[in-house]
C-alpha positions as CSV (number, residue, x, y, z in Angstrom):
1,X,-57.3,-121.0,-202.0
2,X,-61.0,-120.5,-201.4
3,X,-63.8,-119.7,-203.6
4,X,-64.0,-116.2,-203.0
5,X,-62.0,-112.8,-203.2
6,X,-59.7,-111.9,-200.2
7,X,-61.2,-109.4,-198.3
8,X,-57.5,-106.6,-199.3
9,X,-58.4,-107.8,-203.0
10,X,-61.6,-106.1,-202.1
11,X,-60.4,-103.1,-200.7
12,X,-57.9,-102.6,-203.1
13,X,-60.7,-102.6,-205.8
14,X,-62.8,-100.5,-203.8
15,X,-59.7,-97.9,-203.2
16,X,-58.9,-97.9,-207.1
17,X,-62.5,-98.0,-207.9
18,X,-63.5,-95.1,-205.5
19,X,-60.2,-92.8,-205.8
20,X,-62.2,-89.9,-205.0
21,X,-65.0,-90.3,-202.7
22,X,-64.6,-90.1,-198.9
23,X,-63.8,-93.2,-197.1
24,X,-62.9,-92.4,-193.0
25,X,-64.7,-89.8,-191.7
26,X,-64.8,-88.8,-188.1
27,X,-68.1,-86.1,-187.6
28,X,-66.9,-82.7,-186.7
29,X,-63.5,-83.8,-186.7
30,X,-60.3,-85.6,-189.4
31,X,-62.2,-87.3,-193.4
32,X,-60.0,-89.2,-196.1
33,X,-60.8,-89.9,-199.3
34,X,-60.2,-93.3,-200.7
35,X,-56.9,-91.7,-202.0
36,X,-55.7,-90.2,-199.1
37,X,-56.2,-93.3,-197.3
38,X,-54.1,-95.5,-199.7
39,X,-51.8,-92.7,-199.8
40,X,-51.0,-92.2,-196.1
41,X,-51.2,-96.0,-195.5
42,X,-48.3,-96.3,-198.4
43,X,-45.9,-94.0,-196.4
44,X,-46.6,-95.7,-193.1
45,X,-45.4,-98.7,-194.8
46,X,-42.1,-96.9,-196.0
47,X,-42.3,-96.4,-192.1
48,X,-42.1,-99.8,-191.1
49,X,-40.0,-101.2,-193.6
50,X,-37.2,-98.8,-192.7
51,X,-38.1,-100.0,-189.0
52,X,-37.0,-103.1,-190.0
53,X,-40.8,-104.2,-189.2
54,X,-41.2,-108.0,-190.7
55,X,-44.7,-109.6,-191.8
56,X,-45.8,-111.3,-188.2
57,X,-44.6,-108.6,-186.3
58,X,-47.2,-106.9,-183.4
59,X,-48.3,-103.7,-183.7
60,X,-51.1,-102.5,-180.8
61,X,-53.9,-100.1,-181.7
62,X,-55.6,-98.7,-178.5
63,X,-57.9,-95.1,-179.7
64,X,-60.7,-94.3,-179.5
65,X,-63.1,-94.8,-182.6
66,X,-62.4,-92.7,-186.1
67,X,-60.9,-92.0,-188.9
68,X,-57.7,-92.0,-187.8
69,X,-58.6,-95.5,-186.3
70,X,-59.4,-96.9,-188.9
71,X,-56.3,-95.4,-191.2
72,X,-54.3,-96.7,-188.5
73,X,-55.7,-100.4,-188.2
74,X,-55.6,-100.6,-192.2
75,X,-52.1,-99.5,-192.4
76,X,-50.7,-102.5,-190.1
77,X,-53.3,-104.6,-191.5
78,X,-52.0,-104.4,-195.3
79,X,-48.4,-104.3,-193.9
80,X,-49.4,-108.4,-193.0
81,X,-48.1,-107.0,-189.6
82,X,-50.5,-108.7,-187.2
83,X,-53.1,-106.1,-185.6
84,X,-54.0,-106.0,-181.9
85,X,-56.6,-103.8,-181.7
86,X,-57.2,-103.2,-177.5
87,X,-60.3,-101.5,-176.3
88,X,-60.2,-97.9,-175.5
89,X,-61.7,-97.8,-172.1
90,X,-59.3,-100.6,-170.8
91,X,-57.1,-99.3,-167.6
92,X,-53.9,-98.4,-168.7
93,X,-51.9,-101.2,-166.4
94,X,-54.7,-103.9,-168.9
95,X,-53.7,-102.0,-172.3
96,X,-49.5,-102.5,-171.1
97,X,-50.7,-105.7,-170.3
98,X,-51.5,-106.7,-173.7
99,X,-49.3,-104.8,-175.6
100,X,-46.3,-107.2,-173.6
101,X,-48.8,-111.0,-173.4
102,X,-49.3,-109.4,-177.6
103,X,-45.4,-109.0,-178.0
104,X,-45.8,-106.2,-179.6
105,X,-43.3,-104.0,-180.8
106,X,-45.9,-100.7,-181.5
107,X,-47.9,-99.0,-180.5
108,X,-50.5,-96.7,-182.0
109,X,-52.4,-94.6,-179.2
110,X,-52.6,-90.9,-178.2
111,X,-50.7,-88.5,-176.2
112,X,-53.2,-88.8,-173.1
113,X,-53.3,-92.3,-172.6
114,X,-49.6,-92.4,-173.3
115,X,-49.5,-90.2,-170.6
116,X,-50.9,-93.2,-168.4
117,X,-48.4,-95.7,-169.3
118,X,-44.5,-96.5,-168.5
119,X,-42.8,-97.5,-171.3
120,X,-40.2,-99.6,-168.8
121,X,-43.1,-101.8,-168.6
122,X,-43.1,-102.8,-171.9
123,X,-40.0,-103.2,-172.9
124,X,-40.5,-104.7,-176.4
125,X,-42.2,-101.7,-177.9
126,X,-39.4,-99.8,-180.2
127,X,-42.2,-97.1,-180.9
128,X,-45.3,-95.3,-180.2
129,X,-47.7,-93.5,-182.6
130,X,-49.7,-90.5,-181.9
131,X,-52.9,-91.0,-183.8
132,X,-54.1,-87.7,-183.7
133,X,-51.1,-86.4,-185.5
134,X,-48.9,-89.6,-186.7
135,X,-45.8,-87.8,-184.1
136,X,-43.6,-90.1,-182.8
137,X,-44.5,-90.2,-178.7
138,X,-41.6,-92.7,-178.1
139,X,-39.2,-94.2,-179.6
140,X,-35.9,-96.6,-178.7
141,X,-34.6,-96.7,-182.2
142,X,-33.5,-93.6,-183.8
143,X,-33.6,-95.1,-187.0
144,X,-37.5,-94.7,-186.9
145,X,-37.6,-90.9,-185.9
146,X,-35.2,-90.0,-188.6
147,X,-37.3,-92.0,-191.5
148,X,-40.5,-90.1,-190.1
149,X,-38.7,-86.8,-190.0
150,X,-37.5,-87.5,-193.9
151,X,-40.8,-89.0,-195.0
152,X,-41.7,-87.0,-197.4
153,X,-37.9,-87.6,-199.4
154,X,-38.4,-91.3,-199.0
155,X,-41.9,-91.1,-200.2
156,X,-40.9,-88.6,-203.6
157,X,-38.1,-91.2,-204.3
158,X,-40.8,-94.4,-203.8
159,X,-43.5,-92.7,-206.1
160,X,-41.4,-90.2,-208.4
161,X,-44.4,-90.3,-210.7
162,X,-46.7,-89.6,-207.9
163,X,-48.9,-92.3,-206.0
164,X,-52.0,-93.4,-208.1
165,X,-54.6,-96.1,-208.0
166,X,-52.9,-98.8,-209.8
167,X,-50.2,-98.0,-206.8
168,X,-52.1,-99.6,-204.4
169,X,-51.4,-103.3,-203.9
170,X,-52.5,-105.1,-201.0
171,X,-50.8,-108.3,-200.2
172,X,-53.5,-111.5,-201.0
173,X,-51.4,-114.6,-200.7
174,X,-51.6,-114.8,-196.9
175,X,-54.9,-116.9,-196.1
176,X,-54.2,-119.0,-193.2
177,X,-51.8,-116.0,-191.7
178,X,-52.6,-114.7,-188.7
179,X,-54.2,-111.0,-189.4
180,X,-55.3,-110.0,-185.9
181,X,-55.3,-110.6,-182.3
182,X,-58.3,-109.5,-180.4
183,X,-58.7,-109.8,-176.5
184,X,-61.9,-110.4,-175.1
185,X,-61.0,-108.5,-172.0
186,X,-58.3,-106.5,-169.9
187,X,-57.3,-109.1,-167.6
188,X,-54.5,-109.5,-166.7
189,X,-54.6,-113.1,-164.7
190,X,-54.6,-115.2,-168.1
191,X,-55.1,-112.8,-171.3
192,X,-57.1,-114.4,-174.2
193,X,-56.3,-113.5,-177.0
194,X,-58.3,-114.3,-180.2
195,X,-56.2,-115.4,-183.1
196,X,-58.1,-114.5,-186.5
197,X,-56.7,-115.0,-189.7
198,X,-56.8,-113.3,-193.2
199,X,-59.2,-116.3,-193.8
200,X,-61.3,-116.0,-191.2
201,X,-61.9,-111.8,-192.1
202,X,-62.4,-112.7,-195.6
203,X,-65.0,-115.1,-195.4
204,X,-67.4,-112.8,-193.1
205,X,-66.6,-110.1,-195.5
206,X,-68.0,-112.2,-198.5
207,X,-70.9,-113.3,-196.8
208,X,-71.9,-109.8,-195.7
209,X,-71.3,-108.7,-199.1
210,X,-73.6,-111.3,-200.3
211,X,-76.5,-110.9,-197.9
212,X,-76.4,-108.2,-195.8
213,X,-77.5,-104.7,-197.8
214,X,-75.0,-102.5,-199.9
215,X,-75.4,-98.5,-199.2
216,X,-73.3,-95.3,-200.0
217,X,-73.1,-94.1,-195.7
218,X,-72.8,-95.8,-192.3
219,X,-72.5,-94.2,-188.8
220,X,-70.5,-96.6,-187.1
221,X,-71.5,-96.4,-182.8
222,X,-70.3,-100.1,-182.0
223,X,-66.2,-100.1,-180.8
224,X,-63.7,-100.8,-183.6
225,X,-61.8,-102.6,-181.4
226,X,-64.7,-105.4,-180.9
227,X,-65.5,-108.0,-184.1
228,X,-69.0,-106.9,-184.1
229,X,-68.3,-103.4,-185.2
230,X,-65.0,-104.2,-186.7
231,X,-66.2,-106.5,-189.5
232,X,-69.8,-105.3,-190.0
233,X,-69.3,-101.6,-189.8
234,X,-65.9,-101.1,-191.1
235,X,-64.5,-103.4,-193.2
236,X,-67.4,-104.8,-195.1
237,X,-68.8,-101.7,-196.0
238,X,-65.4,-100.3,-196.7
239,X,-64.4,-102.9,-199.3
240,X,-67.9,-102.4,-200.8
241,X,-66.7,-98.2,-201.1
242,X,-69.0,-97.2,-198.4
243,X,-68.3,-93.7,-196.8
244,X,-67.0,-94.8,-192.8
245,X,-68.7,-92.4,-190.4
246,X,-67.9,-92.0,-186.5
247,X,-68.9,-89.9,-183.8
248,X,-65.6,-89.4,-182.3
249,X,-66.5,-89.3,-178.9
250,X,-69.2,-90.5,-176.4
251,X,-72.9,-89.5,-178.3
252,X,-75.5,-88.0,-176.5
253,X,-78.7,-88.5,-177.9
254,X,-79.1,-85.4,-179.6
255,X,-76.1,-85.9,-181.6
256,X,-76.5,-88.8,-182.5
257,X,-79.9,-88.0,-183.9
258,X,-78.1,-85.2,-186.2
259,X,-75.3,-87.9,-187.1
260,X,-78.5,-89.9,-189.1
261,X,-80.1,-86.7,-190.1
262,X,-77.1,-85.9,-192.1
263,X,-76.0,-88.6,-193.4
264,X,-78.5,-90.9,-194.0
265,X,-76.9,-94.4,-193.2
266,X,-78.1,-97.5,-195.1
267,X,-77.8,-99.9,-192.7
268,X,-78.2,-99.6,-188.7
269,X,-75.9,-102.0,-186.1
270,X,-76.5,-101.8,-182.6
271,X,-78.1,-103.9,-179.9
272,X,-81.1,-105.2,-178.4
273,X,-81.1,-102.8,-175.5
274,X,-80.9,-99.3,-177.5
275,X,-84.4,-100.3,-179.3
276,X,-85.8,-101.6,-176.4
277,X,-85.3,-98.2,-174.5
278,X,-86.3,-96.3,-177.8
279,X,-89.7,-98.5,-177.8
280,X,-90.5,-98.0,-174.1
281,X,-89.6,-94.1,-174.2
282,X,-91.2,-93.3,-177.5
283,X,-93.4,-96.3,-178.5
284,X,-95.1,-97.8,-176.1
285,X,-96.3,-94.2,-174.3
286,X,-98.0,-93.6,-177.6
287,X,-99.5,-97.0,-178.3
288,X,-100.9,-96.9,-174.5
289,X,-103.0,-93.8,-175.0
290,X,-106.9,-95.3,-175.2
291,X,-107.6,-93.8,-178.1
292,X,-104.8,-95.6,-180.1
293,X,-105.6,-99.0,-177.9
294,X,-109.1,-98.7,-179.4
295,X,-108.1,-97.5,-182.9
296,X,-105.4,-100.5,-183.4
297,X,-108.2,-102.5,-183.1
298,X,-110.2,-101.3,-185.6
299,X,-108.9,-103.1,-188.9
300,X,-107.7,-101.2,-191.8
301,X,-107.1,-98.1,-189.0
302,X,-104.4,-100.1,-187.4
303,X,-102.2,-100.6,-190.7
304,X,-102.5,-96.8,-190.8
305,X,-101.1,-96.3,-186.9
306,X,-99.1,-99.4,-187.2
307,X,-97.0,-97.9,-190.2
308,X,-96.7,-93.9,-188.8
309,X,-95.1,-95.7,-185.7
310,X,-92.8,-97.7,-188.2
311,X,-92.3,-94.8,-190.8
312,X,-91.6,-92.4,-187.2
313,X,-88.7,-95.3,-186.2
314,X,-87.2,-95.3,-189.4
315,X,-86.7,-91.1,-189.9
316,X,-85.8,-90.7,-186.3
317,X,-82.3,-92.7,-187.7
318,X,-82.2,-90.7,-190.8
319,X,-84.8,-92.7,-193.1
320,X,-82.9,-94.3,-195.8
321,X,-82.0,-97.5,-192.9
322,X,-82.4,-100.8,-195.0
323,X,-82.1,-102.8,-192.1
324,X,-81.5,-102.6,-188.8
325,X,-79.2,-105.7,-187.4
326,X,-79.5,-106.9,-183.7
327,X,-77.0,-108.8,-181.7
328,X,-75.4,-109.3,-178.4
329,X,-78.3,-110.1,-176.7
330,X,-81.9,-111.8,-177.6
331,X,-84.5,-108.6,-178.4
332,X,-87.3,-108.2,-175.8
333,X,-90.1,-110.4,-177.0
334,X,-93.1,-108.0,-176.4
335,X,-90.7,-105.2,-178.5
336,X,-90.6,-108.5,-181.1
337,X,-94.0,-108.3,-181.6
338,X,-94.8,-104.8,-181.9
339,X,-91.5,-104.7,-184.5
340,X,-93.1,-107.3,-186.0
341,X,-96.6,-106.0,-186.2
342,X,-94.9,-102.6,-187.5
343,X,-93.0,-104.6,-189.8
344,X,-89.7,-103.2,-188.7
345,X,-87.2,-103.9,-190.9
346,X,-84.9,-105.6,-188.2
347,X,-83.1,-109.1,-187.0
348,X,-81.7,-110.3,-184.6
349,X,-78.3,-112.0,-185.6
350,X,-75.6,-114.2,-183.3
351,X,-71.6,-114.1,-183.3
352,X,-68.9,-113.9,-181.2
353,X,-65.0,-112.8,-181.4
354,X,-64.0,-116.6,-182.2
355,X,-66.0,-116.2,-185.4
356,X,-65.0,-113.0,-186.6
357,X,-68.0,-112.7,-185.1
358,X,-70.8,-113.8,-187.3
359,X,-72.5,-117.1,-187.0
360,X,-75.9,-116.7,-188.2
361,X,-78.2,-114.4,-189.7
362,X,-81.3,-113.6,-191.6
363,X,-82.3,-111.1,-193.8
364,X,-85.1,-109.2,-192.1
365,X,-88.2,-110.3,-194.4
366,X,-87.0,-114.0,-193.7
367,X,-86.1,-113.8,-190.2
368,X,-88.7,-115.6,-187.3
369,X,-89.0,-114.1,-184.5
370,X,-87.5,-115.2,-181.3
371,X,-84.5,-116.8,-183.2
372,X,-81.1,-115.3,-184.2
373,X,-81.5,-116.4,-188.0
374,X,-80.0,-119.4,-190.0
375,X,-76.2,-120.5,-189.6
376,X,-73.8,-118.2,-192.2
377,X,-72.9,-120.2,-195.4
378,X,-69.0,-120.1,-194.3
379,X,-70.0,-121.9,-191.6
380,X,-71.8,-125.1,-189.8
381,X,-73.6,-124.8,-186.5
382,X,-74.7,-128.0,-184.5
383,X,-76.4,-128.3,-181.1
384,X,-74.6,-131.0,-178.8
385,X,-78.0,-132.7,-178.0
386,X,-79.8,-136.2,-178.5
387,X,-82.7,-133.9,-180.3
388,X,-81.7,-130.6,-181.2
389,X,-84.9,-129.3,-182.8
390,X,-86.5,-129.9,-179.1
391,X,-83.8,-130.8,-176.4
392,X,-81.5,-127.8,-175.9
393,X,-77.8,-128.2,-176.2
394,X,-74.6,-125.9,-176.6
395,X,-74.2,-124.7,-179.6
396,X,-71.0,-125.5,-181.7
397,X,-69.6,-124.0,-185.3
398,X,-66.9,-124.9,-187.2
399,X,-65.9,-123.1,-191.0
400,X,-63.8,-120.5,-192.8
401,X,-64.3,-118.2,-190.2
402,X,-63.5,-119.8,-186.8
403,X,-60.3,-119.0,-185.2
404,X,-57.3,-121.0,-185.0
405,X,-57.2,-120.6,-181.1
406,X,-55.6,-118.2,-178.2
407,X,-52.5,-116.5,-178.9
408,X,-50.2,-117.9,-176.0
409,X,-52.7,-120.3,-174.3
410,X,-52.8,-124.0,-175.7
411,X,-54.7,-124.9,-172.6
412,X,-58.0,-122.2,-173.3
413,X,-57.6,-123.3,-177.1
414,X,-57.8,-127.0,-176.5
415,X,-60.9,-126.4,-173.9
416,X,-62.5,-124.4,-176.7
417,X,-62.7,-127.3,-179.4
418,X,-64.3,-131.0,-179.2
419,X,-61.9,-133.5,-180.0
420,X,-63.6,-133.4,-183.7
421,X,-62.8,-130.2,-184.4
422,X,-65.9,-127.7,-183.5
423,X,-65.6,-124.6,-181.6
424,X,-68.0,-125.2,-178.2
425,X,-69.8,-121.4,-178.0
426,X,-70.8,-121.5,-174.9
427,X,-74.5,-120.4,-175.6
428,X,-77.9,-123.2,-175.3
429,X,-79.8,-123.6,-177.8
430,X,-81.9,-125.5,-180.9
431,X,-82.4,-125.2,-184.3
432,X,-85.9,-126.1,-185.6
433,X,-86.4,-127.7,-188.8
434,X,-85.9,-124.7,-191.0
435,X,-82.5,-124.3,-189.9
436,X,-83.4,-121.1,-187.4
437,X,-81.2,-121.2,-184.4
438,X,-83.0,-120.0,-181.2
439,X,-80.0,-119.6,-178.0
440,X,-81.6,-120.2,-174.2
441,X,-79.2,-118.6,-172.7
442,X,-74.9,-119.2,-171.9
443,X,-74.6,-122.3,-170.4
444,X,-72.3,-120.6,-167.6
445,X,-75.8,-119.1,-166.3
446,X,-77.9,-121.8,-166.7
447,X,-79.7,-122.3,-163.4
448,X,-80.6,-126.0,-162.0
449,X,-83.9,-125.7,-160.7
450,X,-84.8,-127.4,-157.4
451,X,-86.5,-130.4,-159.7
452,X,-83.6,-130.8,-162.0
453,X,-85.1,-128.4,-164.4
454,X,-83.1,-126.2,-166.6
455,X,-83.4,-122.5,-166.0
456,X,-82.1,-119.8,-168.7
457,X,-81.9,-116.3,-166.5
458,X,-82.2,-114.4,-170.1
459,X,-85.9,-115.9,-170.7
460,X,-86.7,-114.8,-167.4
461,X,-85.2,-111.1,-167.5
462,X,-87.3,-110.9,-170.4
463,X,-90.6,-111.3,-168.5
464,X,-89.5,-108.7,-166.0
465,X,-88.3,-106.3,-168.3
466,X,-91.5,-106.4,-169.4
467,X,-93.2,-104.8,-166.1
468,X,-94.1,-101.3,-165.7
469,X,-91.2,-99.1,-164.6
470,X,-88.5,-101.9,-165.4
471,X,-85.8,-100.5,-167.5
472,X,-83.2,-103.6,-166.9
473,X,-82.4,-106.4,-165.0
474,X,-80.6,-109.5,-164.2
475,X,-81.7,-112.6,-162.5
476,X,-79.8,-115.0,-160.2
477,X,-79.3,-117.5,-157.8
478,X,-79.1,-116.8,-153.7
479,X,-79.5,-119.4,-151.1
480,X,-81.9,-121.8,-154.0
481,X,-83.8,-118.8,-154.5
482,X,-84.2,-116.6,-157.6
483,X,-83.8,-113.0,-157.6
484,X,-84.3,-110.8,-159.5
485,X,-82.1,-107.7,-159.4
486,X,-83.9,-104.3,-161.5
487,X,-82.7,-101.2,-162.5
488,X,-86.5,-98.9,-163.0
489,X,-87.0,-96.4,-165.1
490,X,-87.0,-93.2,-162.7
491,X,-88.3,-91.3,-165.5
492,X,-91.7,-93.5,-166.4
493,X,-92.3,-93.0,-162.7
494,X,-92.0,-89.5,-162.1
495,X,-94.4,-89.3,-165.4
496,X,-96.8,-91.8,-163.4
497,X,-97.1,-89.1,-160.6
498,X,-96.8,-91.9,-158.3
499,X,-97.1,-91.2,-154.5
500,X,-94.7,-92.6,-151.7
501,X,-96.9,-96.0,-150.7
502,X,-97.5,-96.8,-154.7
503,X,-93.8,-96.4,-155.2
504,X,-93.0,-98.6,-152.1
505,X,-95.4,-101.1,-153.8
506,X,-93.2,-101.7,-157.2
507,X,-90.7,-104.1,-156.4
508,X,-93.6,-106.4,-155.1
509,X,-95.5,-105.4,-158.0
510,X,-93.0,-106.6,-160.8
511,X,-92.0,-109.6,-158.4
512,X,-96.2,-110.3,-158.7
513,X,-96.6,-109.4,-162.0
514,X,-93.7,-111.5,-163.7
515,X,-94.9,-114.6,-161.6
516,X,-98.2,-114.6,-163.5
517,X,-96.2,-115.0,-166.6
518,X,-93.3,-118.1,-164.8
519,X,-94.2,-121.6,-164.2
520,X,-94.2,-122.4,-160.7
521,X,-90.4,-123.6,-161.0
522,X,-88.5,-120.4,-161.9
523,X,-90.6,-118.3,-159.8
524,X,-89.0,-114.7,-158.4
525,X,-88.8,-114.9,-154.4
526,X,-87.3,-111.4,-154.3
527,X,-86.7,-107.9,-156.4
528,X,-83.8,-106.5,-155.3
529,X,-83.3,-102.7,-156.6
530,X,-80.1,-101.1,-158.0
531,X,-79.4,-97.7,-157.4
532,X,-77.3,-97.5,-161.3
533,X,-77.6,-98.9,-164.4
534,X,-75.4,-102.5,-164.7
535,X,-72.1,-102.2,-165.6
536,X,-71.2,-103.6,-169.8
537,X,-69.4,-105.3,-171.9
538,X,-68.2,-103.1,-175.1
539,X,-71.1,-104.8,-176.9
540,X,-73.9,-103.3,-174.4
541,X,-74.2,-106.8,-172.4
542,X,-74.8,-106.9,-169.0
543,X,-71.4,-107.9,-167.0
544,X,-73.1,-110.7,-165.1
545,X,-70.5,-111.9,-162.6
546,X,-70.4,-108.8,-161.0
547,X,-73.8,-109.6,-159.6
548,X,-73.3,-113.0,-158.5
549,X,-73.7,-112.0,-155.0
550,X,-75.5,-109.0,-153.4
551,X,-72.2,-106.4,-152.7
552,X,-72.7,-103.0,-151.7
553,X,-69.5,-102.4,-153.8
554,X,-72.2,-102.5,-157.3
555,X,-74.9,-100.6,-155.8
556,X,-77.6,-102.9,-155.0
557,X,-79.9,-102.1,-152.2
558,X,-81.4,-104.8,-150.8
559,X,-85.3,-104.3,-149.8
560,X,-86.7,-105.0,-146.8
561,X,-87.8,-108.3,-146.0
């Protein structure tokens, strides 16, 4: 037994406590109240009892964010059926995929991807859910369609009194059970598949409660079906009786900017790359103009301009936003120190899927620029290195929160642990003497440079991003030679009115200009230009193998010599 509540001891206080106040909402579209949502989740569990479903069991959740989403994840969830929530924008041959290497016996999707699947290829699953409707879209055992068709008998028999607060009783003697299994990715070469337990979800879900700010609304943008957006902008807030908003469907800008003009969320999750295109579209035009140059150095008139910037930031995302948390990625360090100058009330924080994710954080008027805050308290974080305050090292984490392996894959789980027990990240880094962790880079894309000196791509990307009409990039390794591969900003261009020679001239230019900044051994040789934006990860990072080598197949034109 630990030392703090269960995360379902949380929500069922939360759902008792909050009976009447909307919990899932989807903008423009399906809302529960607190009630509703125990309510429904009671009569799917009449539902899978009558299916014969046993605590264990697999039950695949591939949607598309919302309400319904998040009903339908809390219903398996409580059931102490094991959850596999799959991304919505895998391929349908990676969602069967997983739903067979998951053994999964449901599934909970809708009628157009369903559409997109054969059920002979999966032929454990007994039943599929519609989630936009909770209709049955297949089913092998008729038992299951007739309890659905006489649900609302079972349910009057069940509850004869009716279904009230003190109904709801989620299960909280499950700890070390497994609670969910989430894949990383779609492949389907050797599927791995991240075993977290009710442990691991409750301890994140205390420490969030402890540090991270309490609010009444939060728009929810990041994937449900990925830990960052899963724990921090679901389940936390939910157990603390936050009101759950998503957009439904793919924002655009404008509607996202309605979303936080209505309702007003507390706390802000997103990554480093949204802000950074918010500073260089809005911010940065504005703090170029000489008059501002010249007035931000005058003191005293620089507070002023320096908090209408920060008070214009924090009312273009509805203007009641607490904090705004980072992760994913390291934030671009020039945007650092104009957030910092502004007094921005953001971090940068550091998890991944085998920690449920988190792994450190700071609150905002602690956190040091440059780092990714201090190691959670449910956890310890080391650096594999002879120094780690100066010599950099991988960084390892063991706690409450770490997962007990890969579902299916004793060979991935034994590479992913030393042989004393600490989960190896991945990521470089140190921690300085204040216990502020600052990551280098992944140690997969870690360049040797030609002296034996350690190259981290990320540091460098940062320095390139920073050059005029540079809206992204990624730097590698061709022939002993680093390149650097951009993505410009077609729009600060055509505002630049540049003509045909000056445009020829920018690849040089940023090649030039971000050399100044390098020592001599991670020097650009070359700027190769891509014709789209990179392809991501669910979490907004850049999908860095695909750019290994310079394939027409991604986009990249090469420059002339």
């Amino acid at each position: 037994m630990s030392n703090y509540p269960h995360y379902l001891q949380r929500l069922q206080d939360a759902t008792r406590k909050f009976w009447d106040k909307h919990a899932l909402n989807t903008i423009g579209g399906d809302s529960f109240t607190y009630a509703q949502m125990a309510t429904d989740i009671a009569r799917f569990h009449i539902v899978f009892e009558k299916a014969g479903f046993k605590k264990g069991d697999k039950i695949a959740l591939c949607a598309n964010n919302g309400a319904k989403w998040g009903f339908a994840y809390l219903a398996v969830n409580t059931y102490e059926t094991v959850i596999v929530p799959i991304l919505a924008d895998f391929t349908p041959e990676s969602v069967m995929g997983l739903v067979n290497h998951s053994d999964s016996i449901a599934l909970f999707t809708n009628s157009a991807r369903w559409a997109k699947m054969d059920p002979e290829k999966m032929p454990a699953l007994k039943v599929v859910f519609d989630v936009d409707n909770w209709k049955i879209l297949f089913c092998r055992d008729p038992k299951i369609q007739e309890t659905v068709d006489n649900l609302d008998k079972l349910f009057a028999e069940k509850y004869p009194k009716g279904f009230g607060p003190d109904d709801v009783v989620f299960p909280t003697d499950n700890w070390d059970d497994l609670s969910t299994i989430n894949y990383t990715s779609g492949s389907t070469g050797d599927p791995k598949g991240v075993m977290l337990t009710y442990r691991n979800f409750s301890a994140n879900v205390d420490y969030s409660q402890r540090n991270v700010p309490a609010g009444d609304k939060m728009v929810s943008m990041l994937p449900m079906a990925h830990m960052y957006g899963l724990v921090i902008e679901f389940l936390y807030p939910l157990c603390n009786g936050t009101s759950i908003y998503w957009m439904g469907k793919a924002p655009t800008p404008a509607t996202l900017l309605k979303a936080f003009a209505d309702v007003k969320p507390y706390l802000l999750i997103t990554v480093p790359l949204v802000m950074e295109k918010i500073y260089k579209s809005k911010v940065k035009p504005t703090l170029d103009k000489p008059l501002i140059k010249f007035l931000t150095k005058v003191p005293v008139l620089n507070n002023v301009i320096y908090k209408k910037v920060k008070d214009g930031l924090v009312q273009a995302f509805g203007g009641n936003v607490q904090e705004f948390i980072m992760g994913g990625a390291s934030l671009n360090p020039e945007v650092e120190r104009l957030f910092k100058k502004i007094k921005f009330p953001y971090l940068v924080g550091y998890g991944m899927t085998e920690a449920c994710p988190l792994l450190a954080y700071e609150h905002w008027t602690k956190y040091v620029a440059g780092s990714c805050g201090k190691a959670v308290d449910v956890a310890e974080v080391r650096i594999d290195s002879e120094d780690p305050q100066h010599v950099v090292g991988e960084i390892q984490a063991r706690g409450e929160n770490i997962t007990i392996g890969y579902y299916k894959n004793e060979e991935a789980t034994a590479n992913a642990f030393t042989e004393d027990g600490w989960l190896r990240t991945g990521d470089l880094g140190i921690i300085d003497a204040e216990g502020n962790i600052f990551i280098r880079g992944r140690s997969k894309n870690m360049i040797l440079g030609p002296s034996g000196q350690n190259i981290y791509p990320e540091e460098l990307e940062a320095v390139v991003n920073n050059q005029p009409y540079v809206m992204e990039s990624v730097v590698v390794e061709r022939g002993g030679k680093l390149v650097a591969l951009v993505f410009l900003d077609e729009q600060s261009i055509a505002k630049a009115l540049l003509d045909s020679e000056a445009k020829a001239e920018i690849p040089e230019n940023i090649r030039l200009g971000a050399n100044r900044q390098l020592p001599g051994y991670s020097q650009i040789a070359k700027v190769e230009l891509m014709d789209k934006p990179f392809e991501k990860t669910p979490n907004m990072s850049i999908r860095r193998f695909l750019y290994k080598q310079a394939l027409s197949a991604y986009g990249i034109k090469v420059l002339p010599a």
